[in-house]
C-alpha positions as CSV (number, residue, x, y, z in Angstrom):
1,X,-96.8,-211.1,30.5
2,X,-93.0,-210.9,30.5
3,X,-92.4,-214.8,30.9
4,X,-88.7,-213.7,31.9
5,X,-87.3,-214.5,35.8
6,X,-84.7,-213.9,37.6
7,X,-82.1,-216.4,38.4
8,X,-79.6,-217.0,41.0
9,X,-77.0,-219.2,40.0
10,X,-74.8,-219.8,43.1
11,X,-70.8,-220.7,43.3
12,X,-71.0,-222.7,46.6
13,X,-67.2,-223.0,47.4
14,X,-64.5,-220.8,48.2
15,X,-61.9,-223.2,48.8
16,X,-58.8,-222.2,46.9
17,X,-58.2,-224.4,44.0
18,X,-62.1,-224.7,43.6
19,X,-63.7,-226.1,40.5
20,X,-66.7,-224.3,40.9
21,X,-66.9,-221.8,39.2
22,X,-66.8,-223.9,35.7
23,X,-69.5,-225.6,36.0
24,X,-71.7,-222.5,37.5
25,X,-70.3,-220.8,34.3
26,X,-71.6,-223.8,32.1
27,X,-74.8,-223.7,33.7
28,X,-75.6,-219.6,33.9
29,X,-74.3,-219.9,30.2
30,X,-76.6,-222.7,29.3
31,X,-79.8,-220.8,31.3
32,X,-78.8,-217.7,29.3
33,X,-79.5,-219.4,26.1
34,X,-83.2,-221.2,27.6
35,X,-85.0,-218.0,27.7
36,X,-86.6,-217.6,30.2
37,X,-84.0,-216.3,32.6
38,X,-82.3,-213.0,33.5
39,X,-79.2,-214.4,34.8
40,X,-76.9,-213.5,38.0
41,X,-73.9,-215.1,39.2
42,X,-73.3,-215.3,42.3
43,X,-69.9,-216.0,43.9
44,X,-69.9,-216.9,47.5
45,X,-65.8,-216.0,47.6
46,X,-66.8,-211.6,46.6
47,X,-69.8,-211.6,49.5
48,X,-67.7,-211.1,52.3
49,X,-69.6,-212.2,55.0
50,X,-69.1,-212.2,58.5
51,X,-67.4,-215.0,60.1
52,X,-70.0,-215.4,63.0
53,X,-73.4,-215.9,62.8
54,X,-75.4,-213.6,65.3
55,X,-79.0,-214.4,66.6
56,X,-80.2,-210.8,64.8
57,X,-78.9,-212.6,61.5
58,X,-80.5,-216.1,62.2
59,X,-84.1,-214.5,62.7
60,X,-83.6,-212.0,60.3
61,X,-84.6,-209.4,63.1
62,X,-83.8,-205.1,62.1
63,X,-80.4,-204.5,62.3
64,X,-77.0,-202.5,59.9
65,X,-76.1,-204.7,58.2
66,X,-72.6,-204.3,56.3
67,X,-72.6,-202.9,52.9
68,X,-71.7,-206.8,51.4
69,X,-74.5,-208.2,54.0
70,X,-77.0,-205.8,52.5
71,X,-75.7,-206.2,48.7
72,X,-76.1,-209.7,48.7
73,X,-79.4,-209.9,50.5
74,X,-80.7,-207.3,47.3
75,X,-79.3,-210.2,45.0
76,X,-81.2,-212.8,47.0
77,X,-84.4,-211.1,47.8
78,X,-83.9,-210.1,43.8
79,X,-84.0,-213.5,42.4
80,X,-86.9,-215.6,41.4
81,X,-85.0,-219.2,41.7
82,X,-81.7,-220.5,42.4
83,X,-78.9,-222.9,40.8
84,X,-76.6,-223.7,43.6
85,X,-73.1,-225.2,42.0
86,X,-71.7,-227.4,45.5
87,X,-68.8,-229.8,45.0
88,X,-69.0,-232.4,48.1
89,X,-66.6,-232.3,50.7
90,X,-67.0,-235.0,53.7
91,X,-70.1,-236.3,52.4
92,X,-71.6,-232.6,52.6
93,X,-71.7,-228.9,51.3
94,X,-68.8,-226.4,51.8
95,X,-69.1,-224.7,55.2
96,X,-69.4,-221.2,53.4
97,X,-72.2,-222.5,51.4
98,X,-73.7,-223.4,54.4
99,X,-73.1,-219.9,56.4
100,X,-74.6,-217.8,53.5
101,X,-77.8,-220.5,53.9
102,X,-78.3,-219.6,57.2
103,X,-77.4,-216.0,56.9
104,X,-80.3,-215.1,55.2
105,X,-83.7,-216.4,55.7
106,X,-86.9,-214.6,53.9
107,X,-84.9,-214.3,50.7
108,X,-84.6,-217.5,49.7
109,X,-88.8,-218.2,50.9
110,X,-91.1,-219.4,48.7
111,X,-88.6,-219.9,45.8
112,X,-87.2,-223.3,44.4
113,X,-83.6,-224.2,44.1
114,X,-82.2,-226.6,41.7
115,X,-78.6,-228.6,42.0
116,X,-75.5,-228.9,40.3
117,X,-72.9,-231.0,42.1
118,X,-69.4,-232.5,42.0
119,X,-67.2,-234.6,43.4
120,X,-64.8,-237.2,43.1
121,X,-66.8,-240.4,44.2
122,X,-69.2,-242.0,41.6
123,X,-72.1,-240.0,43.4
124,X,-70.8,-236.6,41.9
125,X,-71.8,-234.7,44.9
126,X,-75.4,-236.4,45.6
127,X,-74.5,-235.9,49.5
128,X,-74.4,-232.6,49.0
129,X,-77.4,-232.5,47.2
130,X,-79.5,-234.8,49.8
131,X,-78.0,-232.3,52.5
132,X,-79.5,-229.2,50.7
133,X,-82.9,-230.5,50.0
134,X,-83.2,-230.9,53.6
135,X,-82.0,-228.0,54.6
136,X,-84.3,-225.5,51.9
137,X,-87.7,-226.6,53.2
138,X,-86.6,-225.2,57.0
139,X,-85.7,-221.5,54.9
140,X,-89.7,-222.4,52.8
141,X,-87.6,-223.1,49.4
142,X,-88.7,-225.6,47.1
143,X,-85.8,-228.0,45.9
144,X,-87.3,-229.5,42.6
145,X,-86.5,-233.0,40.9
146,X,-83.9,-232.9,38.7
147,X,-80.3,-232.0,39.7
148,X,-76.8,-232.5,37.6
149,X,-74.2,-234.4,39.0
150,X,-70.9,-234.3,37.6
151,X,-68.8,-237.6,39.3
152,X,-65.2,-237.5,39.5
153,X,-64.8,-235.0,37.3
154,X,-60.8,-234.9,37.3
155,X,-60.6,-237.5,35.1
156,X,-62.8,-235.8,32.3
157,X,-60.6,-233.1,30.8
158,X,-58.8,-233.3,27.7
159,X,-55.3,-232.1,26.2
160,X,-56.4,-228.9,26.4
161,X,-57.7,-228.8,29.6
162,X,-61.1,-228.9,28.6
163,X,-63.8,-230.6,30.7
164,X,-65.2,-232.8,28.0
165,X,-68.8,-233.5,29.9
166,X,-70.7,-230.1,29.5
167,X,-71.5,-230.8,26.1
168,X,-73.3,-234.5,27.0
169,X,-75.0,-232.5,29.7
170,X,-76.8,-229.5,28.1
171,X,-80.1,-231.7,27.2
172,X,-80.3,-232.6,31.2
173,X,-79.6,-228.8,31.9
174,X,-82.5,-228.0,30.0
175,X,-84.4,-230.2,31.5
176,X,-83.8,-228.8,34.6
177,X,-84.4,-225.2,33.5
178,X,-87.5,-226.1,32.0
179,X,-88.6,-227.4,35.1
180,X,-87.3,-224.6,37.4
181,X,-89.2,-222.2,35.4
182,X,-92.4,-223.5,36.0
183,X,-91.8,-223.7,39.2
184,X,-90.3,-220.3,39.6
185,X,-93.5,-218.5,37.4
186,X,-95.9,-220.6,39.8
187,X,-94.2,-219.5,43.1
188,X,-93.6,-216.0,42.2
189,X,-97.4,-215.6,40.7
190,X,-98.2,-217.1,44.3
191,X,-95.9,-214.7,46.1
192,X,-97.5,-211.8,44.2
193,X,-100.8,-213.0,44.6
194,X,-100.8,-213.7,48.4
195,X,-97.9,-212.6,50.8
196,X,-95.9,-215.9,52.3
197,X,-97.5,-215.9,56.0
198,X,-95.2,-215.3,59.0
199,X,-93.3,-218.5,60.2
200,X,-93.3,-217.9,64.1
């Protein structure tokens, strides 16, 4: 059996100035070199979505979507876990992090998610991170254990403008991928096995 999944590593922000996208490349890099992943990286700022969220969208009901609706739904539906990469604004996620959540609804079932957060409090983005676990189990997605937390992360670049903490952080990264994968192989042996039954 190919022991290869697909993964979904998520840039959560699109708020100019964003430091997202370094520490979603760290981590799509890292899951590259685990093994057990077929990598895609996602960035919420090319999806496009709609501003407003219909009722059609909410309940996933038939309906045209728009060709960037449709292309990231394939991505979604495609992926066999997520990595969602949220810095914390407020004490929460980014509101388009949150829109592309609720967007979409039976392609994120039955799938875990794991974290990777920022932020410039000593929590590193834990808000966030509480405010997705308990928001996945109302779309049937798994959040597992671990997460990565990177905590005022302004202050941990050096001459060259290098953030000096991915290096410390690989070990926990594996850790996390490691555990992501067994989840991911368990839930998508289930999903193959027995369809996920109808929430309404």
């Amino acid at each position: 059996m190919n022991d290869k999944l697909n993964l979904g590593v998520i840039i959560g922000s699109t708020r100019e100035g964003r430091w997202a996208p370094a520490p979603a490349n760290w981590i799509a890099g890292v899951a590259g070199q685990h093994g057990g992943f077929d990598v895609d990286l996602i960035d919420l700022l090319d999806a496009d979505l709609p501003q407003h969220l219909a009722e059609h969208d909410m309940w996933s009901t038939p309906s045209d979507p728009s060709a960037a609706v449709a292309a990231l739904a394939e991505r979604l539906d495609r992926a066999d876990a997520f990595v969602v990469v949220s810095g914390e604004y407020n004490m929460s996620i980014p509101a388009a992090l949150k829109h592309a959540v609720d967007y979409y609804m039976n392609e994120w079932a039955a799938k875990p998610v794991a974290m990777v957060t920022y932020g410039g409090k000593v929590t590193g983005g834990q808000n966030a991170a509480q405010h997705l676990r308990q928001i996945f189990p109302e779309l049937r997605t798994m959040t597992i254990r671990n997460s990565i937390a990177f905590p005022r992360f302004y202050q941990h670049f050096d001459e060259r403008g290098e953030f000096t903490k991915f290096d410390e952080s690989e070990p926990a990264a594996k850790t996390l991928l490691d555990e992501l994968h067994w989840w991911a192989r368990a839930l998508a042996n289930a999903r193959a096995a027995t369809p996920m039954p109808s929430p309404f």
